[in-house]
KOLZA-639327 format. One line per 10 residues: their letters; for each residue x, z, y of C-alpha. Coordinates in nm, 3 decimals. Each point is the difference from the previous one (the first is absolute). Example, Ala and Ser with C-alpha at 12.3 -4.5 7.8 and 13.67 -1.06 7.14 Angstrom:
BEGIN
as	1.230/0.780/-0.450  0.137/-0.066/0.344 $
REM end
This chain:
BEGIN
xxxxxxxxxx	-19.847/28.390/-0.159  0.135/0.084/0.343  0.245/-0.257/-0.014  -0.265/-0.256/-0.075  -0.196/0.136/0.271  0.308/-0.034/0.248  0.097/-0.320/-0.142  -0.389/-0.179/0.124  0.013/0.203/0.366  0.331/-0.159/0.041 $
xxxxxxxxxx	-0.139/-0.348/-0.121  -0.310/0.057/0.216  0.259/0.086/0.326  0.188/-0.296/-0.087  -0.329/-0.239/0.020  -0.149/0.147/0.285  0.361/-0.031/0.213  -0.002/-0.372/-0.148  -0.351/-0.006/0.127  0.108/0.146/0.344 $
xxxxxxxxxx	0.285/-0.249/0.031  -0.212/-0.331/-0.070  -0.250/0.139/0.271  0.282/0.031/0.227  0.135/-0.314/-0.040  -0.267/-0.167/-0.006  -0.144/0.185/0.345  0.359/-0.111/0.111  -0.070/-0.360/-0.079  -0.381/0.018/0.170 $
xxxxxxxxxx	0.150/0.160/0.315  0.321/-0.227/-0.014  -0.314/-0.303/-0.041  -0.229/0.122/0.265  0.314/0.006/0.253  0.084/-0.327/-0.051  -0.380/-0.094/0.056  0.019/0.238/0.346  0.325/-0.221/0.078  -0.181/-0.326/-0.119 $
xxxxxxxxxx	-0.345/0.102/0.197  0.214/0.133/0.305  0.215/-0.335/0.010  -0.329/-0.193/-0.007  -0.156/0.139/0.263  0.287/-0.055/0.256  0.029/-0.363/-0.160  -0.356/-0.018/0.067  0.006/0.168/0.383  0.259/-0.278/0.097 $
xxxxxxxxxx	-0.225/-0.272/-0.136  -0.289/0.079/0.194  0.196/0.038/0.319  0.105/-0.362/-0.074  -0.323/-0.127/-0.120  -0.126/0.148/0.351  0.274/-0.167/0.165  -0.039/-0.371/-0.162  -0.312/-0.021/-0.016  -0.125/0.196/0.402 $
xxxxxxxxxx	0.335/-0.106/0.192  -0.029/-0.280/0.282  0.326/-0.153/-0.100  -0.060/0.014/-0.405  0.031/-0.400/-0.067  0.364/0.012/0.185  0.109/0.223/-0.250  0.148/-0.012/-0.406  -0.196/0.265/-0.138  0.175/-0.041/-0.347 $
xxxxxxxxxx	0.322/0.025/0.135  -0.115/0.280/0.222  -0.165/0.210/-0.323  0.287/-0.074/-0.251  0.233/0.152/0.300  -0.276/0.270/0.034  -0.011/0.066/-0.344  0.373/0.048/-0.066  0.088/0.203/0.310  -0.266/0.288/-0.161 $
xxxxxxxxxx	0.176/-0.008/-0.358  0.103/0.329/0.059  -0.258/0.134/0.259  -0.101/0.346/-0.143  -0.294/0.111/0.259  -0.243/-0.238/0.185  0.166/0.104/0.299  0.345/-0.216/-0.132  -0.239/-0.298/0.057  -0.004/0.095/0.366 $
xxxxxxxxxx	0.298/-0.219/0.108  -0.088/-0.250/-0.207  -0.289/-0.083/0.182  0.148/0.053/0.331  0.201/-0.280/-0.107  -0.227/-0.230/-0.121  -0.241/0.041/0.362  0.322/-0.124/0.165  0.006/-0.305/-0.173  -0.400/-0.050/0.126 $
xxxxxxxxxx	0.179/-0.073/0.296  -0.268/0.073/0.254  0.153/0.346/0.160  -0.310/0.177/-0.047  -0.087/0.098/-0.291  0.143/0.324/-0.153  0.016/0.288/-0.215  -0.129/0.384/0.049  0.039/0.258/-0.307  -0.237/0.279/-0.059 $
xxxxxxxxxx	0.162/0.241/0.217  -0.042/-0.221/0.348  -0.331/-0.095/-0.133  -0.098/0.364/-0.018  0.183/-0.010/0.341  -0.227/-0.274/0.142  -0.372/0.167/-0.198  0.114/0.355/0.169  -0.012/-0.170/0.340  0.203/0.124/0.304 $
xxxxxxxxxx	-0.077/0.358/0.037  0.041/0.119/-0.349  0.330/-0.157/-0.034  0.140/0.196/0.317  -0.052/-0.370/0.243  -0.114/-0.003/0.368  -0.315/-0.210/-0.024  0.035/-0.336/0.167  -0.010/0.096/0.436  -0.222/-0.274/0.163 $
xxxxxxxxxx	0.075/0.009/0.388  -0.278/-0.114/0.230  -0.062/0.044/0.385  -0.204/-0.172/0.304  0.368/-0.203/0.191  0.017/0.035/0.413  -0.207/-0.320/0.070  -0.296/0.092/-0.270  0.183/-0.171/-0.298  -0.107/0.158/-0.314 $
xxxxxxxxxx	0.310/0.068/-0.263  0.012/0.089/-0.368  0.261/0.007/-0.276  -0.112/-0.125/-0.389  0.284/0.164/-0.211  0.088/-0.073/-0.339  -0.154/0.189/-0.264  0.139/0.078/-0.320  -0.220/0.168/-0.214  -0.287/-0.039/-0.294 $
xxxxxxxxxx	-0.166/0.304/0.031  -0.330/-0.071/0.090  -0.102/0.318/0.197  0.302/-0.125/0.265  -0.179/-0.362/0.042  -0.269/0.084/0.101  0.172/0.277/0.274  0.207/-0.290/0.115  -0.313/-0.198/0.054  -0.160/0.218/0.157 $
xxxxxxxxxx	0.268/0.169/0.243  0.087/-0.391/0.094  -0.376/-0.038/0.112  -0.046/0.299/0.191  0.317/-0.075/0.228  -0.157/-0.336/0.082  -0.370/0.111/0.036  0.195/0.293/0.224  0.134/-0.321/0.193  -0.265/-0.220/0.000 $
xxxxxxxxxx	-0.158/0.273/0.202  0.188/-0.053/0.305  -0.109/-0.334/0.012  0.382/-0.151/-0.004  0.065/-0.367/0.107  0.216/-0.100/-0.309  0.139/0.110/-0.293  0.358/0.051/-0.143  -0.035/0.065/-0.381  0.364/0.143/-0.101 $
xxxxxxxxxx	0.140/-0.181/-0.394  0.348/0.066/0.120  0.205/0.149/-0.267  -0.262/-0.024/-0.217  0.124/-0.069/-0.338  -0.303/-0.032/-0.216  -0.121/0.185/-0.259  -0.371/0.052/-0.102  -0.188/-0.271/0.163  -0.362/0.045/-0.077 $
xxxxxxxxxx	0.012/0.357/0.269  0.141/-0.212/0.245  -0.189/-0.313/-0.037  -0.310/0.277/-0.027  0.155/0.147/0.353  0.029/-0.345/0.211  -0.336/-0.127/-0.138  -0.175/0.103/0.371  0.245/-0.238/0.176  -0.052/-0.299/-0.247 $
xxxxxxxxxx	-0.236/-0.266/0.049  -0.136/-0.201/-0.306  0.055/0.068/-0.361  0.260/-0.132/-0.223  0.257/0.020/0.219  0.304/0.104/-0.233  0.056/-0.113/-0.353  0.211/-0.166/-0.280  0.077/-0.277/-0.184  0.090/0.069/-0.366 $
xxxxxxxxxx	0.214/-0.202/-0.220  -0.275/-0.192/-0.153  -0.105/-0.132/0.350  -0.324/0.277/0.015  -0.093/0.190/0.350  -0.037/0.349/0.021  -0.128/0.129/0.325  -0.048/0.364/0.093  -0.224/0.154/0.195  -0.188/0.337/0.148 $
xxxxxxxxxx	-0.347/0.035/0.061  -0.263/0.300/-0.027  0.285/0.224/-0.111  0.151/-0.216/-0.304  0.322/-0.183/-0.028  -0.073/-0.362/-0.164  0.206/-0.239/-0.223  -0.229/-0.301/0.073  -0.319/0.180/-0.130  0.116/0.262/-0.214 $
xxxxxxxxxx	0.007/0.326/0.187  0.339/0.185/-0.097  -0.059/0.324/0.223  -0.237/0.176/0.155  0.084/0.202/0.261  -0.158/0.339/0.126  0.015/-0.054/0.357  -0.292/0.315/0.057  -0.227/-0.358/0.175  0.211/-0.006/0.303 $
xxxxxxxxxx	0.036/-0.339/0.177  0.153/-0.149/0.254  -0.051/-0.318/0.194  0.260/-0.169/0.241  -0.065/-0.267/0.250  0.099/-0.334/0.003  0.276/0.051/0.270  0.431/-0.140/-0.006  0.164/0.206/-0.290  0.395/-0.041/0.004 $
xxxxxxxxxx	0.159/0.073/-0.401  0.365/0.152/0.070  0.230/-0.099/-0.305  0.350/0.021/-0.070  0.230/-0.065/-0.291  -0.075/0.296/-0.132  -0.374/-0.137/-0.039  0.014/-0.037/-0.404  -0.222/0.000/-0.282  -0.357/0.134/0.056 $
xxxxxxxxxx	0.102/-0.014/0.363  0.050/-0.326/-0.008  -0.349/-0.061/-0.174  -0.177/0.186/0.278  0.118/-0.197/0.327  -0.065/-0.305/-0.260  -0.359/0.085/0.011  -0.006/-0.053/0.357  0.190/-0.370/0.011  -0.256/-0.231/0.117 $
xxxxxxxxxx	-0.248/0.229/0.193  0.023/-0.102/0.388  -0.015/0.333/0.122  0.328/0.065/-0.143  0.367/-0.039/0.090  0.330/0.117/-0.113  0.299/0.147/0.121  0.327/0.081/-0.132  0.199/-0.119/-0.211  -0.045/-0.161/-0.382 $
xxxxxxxxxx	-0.125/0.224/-0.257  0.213/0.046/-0.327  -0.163/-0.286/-0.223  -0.119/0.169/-0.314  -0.293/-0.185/0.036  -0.114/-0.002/-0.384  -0.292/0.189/-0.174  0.111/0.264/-0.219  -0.219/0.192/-0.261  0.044/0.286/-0.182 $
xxxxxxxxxx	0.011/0.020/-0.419  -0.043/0.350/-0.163  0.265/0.038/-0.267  -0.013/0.216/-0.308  0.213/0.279/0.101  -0.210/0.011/0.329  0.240/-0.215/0.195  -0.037/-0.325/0.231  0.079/-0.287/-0.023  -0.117/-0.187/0.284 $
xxxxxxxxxx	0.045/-0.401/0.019  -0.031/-0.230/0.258  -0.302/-0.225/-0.100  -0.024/-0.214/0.284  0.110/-0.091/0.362  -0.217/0.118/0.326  -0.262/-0.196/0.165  -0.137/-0.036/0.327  -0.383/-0.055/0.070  0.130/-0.368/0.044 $
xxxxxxxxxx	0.103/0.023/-0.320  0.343/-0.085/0.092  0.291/0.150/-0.259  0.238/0.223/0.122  0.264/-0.033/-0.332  0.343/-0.060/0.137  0.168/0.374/-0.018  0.179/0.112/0.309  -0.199/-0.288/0.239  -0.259/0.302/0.091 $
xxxxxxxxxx	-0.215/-0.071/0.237  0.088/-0.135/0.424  -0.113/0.147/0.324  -0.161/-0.170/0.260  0.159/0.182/0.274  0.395/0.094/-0.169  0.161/0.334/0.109  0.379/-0.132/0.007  0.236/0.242/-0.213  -0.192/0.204/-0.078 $
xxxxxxxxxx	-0.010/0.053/-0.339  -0.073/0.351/-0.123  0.035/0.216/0.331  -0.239/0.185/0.039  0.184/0.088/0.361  -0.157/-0.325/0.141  -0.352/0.110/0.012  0.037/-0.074/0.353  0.088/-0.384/-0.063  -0.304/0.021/-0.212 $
xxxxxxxxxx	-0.262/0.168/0.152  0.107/-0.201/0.325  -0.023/-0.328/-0.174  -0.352/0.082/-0.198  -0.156/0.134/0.334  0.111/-0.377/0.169  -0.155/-0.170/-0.246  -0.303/0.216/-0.030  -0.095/-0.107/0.399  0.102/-0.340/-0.064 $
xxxxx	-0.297/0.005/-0.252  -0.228/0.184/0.248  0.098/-0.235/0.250  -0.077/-0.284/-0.205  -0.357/-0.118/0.017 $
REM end
């Protein structure tokens, strides 16, 4: 009897280890199956990352009908066989804005992003300097700088320091004004175009012409920046105003006058209280815009080439933009102020001599 009663314990062992040894395997197979479905989901959503950065690019880049976008996503495709992370698309990308060939657009990742949302201070930066002063003679100077940073809080303090240095000036009642782009190699536009609003005299004086032939033109007015009439910002400016008069205004540049900077001594081509002096600017003259991708990164495309309140198209890179009154080699010294200043304050009473 106790054999019998051995003999069915060791049958029952034997079924319950068989038991325990199908449930293993077959939790084997199910985790062995759900990591090749991670793998598979994981390879599809860096196959999928790439493809909107290229959708973004054929379908929002100026200089999309130039290219072979079927060449370009085959090529695309096969460089990120073995890509293993989103961030192995990185230089794929890179590569493909190159081949845009319009030397503007680029690429951040999510850590200069983060860089460029955190603004100046938090990421250990001096925030931009803007010189200004009342010249021996009663000529009223003041530098733009560039500006290179989306956190809101910082627009509207660059705004707003910007107009207190030339309400501070328009105090003293000066005879002219110098407004400083020098060296100014872009960034955000809308806080500078925001800034040099008080100086500019109609509307829809700085724009761009997309690849489809359509005119975008930007503007400020009761605290919102404009894309033709759809208000993109609003900035908190605390109601403080400032008005300048209608007297000669002199726009230093040099070839160090880029991007955004460009854009803003655009906005003052064709207004005949204004003159320029220097040398060309740097001729990244197109309009770029920023794309949001997955993984919090930028993409941001040039869409279209500046425009002037003429409506004249500034789209050959490198040609920037000419002086009226040319500082001779020049170039990027900052050690010729005195050429500069000289030259702006000759021109500024020519004008007041002029009737």
């Amino acid at each position: 009897m106790k054999w019998e009663n051995r003999k069915q314990e060791m049958q029952k062992m034997n079924k319950n280890i068989l038991v325990v040894l199908f449930l293993l395997v077959f939790a084997g197979a199910n985790a062995q199956e759900n990591l090749v479905k991670l793998q598979k989901s994981k390879t599809d959503s860096i196959k999928l990352y790439l493809k909107e950065a290229l959708d973004l690019m054929r379908k929002r880049s100026v200089n999309s009908s130039k290219l072979k976008w079927e060449e370009i996503y085959k090529n695309a495709n096969e460089a990120a066989e073995n890509a293993k992370t989103i961030a192995d698309t990185y230089p794929i990308i890179k590569n493909t804005l190159l081949k845009l060939g319009d030397s503007h657009s680029k690429f951040f990742s999510p850590k200069q992003v983060e860089a460029y949302l955190l603004g100046y201070r938090k990421t250990g930066q001096q925030f931009p300097v803007m010189k200004s002063a009342i010249l021996e003679g009663g000529y009223a100077y003041v530098q733009l700088p560039s500006f290179a940073s989306f956190n809101f809080t910082e627009w509207d303090e660059y705004v707003k320091t910007f107009w207190h240095k030339i309400a501070e000036l328009e105090s003293k009642h000066p005879k002219g004004w110098m407004i400083d782009l020098r060296d100014n190699e872009g960034g955000m536009f809308a806080p500078m175009y925001a800034s040099i609003s008080p100086f500019l005299n109609q509307s829809n004086v700085i724009g761009c012409k997309d690849g489809f032939g359509k005119y975008i033109f930007m503007n400020f007015k009761n605290g919102k920046f404009y894309e033709n009439n759809l208000a993109r910002y609003q900035f908190k400016l605390g109601g403080q105003k400032v008005k300048i008069g209608r007297m000669p205004i002199v726009i230093l540049i040099n070839q160090g006058t880029g991007s955004s900077g460009e854009f803003a001594a655009i906005s003052f081509v064709g207004q005949k209280n204004i003159s320029f002096v220097g040398t060309k600017t740097t001729g990244l003259t197109s309009a770029n815009q920023e794309h949001k991708l997955a993984d919090g990164a930028f993409l941001v495309l040039t869409e279209g080439n500046t425009v002037d309140r003429n409506k004249k198209e500034y789209a050959e890179v490198g040609k920037g933009l000419q002086p009226d009154y040319p500082i001779d080699n020049m170039g990027l010294l900052k050690s010729s102020d005195d050429a500069y200043l000289k030259k702006a304050i000759e021109v500024i009473n020519k004008k007041l001599s002029t009737p």
